[in-house]
C-alpha positions as CSV (number, residue, x, y, z in Angstrom):
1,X,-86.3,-89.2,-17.8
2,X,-83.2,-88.8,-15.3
3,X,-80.4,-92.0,-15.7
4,X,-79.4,-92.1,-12.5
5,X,-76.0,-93.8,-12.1
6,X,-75.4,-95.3,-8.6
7,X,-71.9,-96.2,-7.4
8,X,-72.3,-99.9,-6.6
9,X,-70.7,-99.9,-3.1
10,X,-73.5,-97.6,-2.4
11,X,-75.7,-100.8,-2.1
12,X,-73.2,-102.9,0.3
13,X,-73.3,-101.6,3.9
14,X,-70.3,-103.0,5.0
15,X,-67.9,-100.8,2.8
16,X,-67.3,-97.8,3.3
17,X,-66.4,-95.2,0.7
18,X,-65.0,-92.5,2.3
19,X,-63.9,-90.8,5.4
20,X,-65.8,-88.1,6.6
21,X,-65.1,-84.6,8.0
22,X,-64.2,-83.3,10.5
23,X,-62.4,-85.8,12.5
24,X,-63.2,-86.4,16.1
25,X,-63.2,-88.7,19.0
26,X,-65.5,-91.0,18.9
27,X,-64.6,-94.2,16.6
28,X,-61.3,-93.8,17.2
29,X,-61.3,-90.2,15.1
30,X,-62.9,-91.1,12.1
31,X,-66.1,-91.4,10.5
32,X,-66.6,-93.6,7.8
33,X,-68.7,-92.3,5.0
34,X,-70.8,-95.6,3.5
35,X,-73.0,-93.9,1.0
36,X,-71.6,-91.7,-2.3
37,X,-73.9,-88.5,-1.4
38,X,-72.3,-88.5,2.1
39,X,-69.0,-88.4,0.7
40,X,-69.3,-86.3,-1.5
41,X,-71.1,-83.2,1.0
42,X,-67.8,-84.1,2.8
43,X,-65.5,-83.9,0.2
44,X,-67.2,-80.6,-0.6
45,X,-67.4,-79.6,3.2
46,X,-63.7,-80.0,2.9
47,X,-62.9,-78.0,0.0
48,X,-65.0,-74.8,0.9
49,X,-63.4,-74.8,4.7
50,X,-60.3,-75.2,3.1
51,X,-58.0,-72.1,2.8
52,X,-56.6,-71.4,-1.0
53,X,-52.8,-72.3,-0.7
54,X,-53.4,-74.4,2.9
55,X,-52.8,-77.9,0.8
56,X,-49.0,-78.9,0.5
57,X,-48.4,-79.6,-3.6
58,X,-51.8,-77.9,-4.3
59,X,-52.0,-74.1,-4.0
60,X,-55.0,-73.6,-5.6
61,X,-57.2,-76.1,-3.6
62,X,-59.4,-74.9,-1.2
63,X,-61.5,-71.5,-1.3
64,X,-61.0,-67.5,-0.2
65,X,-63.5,-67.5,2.3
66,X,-61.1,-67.1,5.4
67,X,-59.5,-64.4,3.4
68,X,-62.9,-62.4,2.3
69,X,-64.0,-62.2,6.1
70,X,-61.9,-59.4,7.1
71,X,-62.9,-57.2,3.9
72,X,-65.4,-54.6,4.6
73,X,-69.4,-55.5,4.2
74,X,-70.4,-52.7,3.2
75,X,-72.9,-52.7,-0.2
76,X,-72.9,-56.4,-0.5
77,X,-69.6,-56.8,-1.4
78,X,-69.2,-59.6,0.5
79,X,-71.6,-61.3,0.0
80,X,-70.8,-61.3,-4.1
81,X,-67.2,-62.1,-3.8
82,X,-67.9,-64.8,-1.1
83,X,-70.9,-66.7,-3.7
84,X,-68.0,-66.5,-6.3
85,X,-65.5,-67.6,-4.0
86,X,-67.9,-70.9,-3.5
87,X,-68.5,-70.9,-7.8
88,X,-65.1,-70.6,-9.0
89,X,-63.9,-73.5,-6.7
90,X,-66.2,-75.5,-6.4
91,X,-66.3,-75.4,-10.7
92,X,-62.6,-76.1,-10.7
93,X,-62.0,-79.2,-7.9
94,X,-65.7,-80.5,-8.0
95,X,-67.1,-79.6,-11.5
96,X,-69.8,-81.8,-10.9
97,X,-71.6,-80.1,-8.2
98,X,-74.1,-77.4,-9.4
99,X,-74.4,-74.7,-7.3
100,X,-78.1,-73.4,-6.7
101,X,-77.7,-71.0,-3.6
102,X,-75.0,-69.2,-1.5
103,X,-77.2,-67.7,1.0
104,X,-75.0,-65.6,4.0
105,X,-76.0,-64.4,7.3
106,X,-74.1,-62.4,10.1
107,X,-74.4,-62.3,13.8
108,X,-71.6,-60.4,15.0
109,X,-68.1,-62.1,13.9
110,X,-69.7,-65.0,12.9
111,X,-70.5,-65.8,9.1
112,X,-73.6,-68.3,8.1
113,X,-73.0,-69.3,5.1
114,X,-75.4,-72.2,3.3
115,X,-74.7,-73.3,-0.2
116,X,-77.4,-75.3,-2.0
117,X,-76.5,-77.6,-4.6
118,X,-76.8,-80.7,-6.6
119,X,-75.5,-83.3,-8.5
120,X,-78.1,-84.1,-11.4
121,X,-75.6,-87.4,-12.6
122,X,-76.7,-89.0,-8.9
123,X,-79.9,-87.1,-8.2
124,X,-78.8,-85.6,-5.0
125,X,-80.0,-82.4,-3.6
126,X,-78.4,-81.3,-0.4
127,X,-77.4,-78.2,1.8
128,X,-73.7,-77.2,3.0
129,X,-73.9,-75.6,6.3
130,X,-70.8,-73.6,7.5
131,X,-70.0,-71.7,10.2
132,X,-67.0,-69.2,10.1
133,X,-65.9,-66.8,12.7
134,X,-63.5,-63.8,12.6
């Protein structure tokens, strides 16, 4: 059997944990994030879209996905450096998250990238949609 631990604001819905990604207009520009699974897909949302070496004071936050998309995709080699890209940071900022998929598809100079994965210490399964275009 599974312990699940739950974060105790997750039971109060007047606090919020988080702010969630991206930023827009409505409410002012921010979302607030009330639950710990919503959070943490934006947290994780945040560190994938993230270029490595973007973040002031921490160069190696962030992932190579900008930086893969204008090697050649030929062979799959793409698609292998992209899934490691996703592994190697998500292992170091977010060790927590298990990755289960990094499925990619293409439509032009657009990238589709979904990454599956899961935090067993919460019980949460969810999907990472991203969109990236040349």
């Amino acid at each position: 059997m599974l312990n699940k631990k739950i974060n105790p604001l997750d039971f109060d819905a007047d606090i919020a944990i988080g702010v969630g990604l991206p930023f827009n207009s409505a409410n002012n520009g921010f979302k607030l994030n009330y639950t710990t699974e919503e959070q943490i897909h934006s947290n994780f949302r945040n560190l994938i879209l993230t270029r490595r070496g973007e973040r002031v004071m921490h160069p190696t936050f962030g992932s190579l996905l900008y930086d893969l998309l204008f090697e050649p995709r030929t062979d799959g080699h793409f698609d292998v450096q992209a899934k490691e890209a996703v592994i190697e940071t998500t292992s170091e900022w977010m060790p927590f998250i298990k990755i289960k998929y990094v499925d990619i598809q293409y439509d032009n100079n657009t990238a589709f990238i979904s990454i599956g994965y899961e935090v067993k210490e919460l019980d949460i399964s969810n999907v990472l949609d991203v969109t990236v275009k040349v």
